[in-house]
N, C-alpha and C positions, 0 to 999 in steps of 0.2 A: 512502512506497511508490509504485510507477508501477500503476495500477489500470486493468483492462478493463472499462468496460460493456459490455454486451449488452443494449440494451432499444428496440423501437421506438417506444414512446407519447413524443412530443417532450415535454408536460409532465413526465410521471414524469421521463424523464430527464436534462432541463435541471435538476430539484429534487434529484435523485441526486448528477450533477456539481458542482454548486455545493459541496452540501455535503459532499463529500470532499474539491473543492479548499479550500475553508474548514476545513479538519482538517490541513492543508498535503498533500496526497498531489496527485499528476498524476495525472489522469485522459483516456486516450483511448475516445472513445464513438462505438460502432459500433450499426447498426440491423438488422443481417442475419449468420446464422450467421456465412457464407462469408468475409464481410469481420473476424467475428472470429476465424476460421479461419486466416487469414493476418496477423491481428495476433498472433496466439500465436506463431507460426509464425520470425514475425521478430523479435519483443521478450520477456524474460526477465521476465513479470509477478511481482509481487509477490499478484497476488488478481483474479480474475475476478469481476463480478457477472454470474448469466445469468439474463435473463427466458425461459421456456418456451413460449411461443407468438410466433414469429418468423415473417415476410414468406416467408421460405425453409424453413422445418421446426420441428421442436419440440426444445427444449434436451437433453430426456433424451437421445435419441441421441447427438446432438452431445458431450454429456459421456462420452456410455461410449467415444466412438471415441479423446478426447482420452486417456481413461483408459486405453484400450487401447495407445493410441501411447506409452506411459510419458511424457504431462504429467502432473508434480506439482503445479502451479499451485494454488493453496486456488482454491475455486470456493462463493462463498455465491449460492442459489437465491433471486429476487426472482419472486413469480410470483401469480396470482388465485388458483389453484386451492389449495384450502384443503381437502379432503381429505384422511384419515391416509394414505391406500392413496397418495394422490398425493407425501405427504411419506416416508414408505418408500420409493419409488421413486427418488425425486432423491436420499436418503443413501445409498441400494444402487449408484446408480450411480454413485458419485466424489462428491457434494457434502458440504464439508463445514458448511456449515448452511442453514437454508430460511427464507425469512422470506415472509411471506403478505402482498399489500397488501390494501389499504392500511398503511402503515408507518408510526411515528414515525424523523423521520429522523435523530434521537439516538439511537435503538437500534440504527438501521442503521452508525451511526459504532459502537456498541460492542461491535458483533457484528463488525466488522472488524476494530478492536481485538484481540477476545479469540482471533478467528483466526488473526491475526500473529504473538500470543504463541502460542500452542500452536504454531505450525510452529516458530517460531523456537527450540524445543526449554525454553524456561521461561515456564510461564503465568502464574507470579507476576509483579503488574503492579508491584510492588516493589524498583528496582532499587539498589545502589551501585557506583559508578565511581571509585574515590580518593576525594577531596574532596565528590563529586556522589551528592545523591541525587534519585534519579527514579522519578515516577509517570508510568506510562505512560499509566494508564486518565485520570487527569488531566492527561495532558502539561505537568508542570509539572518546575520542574529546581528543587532548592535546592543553594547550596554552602556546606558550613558550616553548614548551617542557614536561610542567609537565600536568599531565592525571586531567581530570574535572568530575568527576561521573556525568553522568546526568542518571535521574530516565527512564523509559522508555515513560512516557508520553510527558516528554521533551526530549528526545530523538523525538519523534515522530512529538511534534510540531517543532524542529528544522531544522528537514529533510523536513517539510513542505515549511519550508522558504527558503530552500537549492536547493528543487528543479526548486523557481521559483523567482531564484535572481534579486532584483531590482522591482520586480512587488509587487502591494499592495494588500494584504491581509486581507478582513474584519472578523470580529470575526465571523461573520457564516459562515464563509467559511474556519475557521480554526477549527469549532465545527464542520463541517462535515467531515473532515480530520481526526478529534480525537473518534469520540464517533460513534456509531451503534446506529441503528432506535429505540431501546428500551432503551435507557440511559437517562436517567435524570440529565441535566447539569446545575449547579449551573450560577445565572447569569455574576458573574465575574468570572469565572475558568479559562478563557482565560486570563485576567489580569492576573489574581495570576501567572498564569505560566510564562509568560512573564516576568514579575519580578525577577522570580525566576532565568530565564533562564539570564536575563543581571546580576543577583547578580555574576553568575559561569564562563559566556564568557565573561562578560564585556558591560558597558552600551553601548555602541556605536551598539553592531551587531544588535538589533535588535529597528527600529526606528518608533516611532509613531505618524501615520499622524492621529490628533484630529480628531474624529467625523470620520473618514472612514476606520482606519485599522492599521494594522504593516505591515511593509515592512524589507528585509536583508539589514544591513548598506553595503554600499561601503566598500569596503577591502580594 
């Protein structure tokens, strides 16, 4: 998934980004509403994280204008304030979940997780594809039965193609899935992976339509 922060504590957030990029997701991290105002603005997030007390204002606004504007974006709440009146607030205003820090940052992997699935319309972390069966909540792939290592990058562009089966997929739209505003992407990396990825599932799952994209094979 391509993920926004929002948080300005450099530690919290260098420990936040690692470990979503470590779960294979791109992560762009901003420290002030305004600049994730205009990250929304231009990129098609897959999950915002917003810390509440920012350099420029407090998050709850900032959510309800987003909400207002019709973003649908899942938005999970990272924030100190640990009040019930305060976590009522952030679900009333668009968030769809709240987490208090200090955090373990395995629960924070599996509350984005479980928000993924909920949007993506099936919460069962349970999935089969043809031949593939997959845990989401364990990102792991078997086919046949036996387990497929995939790296986390391919992990990540698989889940790409998982969330929006049957529909096509162009290589910048699967580089914006994969990589943050500051990365430098080779120009075939997208092929290579792809390759990579039918050497391990099998040629069939992932299919390409010349000159416009890849799409999920029919299961």
């Amino acid at each position: 998934m391509r993920v926004l922060l929002i948080e300005d504590d450099d530690v919290l957030g260098a420990a936040v980004r690692d470990q979503i990029a470590s779960d294979g997701h791109s992560v762009d991290w901003v420290r002030r509403l305004d600049a994730g105002d205009s990250a929304i603005a231009g990129v098609p997030y897959d999950l915002a994280l917003l810390d509440l007390m920012l350099p420029d204002g407090r998050g709850i606004p900032f959510l309800r204008r987003l909400r207002a504007r019709g973003v649908v974006t899942p938005v999970i709440i990272l924030t100190a304030l640990d009040q019930v009146s305060d976590r009522i607030e952030g679900l009333n205003a668009g968030a769809d979940d709240y987490l208090v820090k200090p955090f373990d940052l395995a629960e924070l992997s599996a509350r984005i997780g479980s928000v993924a699935r909920r949007y993506s319309g099936n919460p069962n972390p349970i999935l089969t594809h043809g031949p593939l069966q997959i845990d989401l909540a364990a990102r792991s792939i078997r086919r046949d039965g036996h387990l497929v290592p995939l790296t986390a990058c391919e992990w990540a562009l698989f889940e790409a193609f998982l969330s929006r089966p049957g529909q096509l997929l162009s290589k910048t739209q699967l580089e914006e899935k994969l990589y943050a505003f500051d990365t430098e992407v080779e120009s075939n990396t997208i092929e290579v992976h792809v390759s990579r990825l039918r050497k391990k599932l099998g040629a069939e799952i992932i299919v390409t339509e010349r000159g416009l994209g890849y799409r999920l094979g029919h299961a």
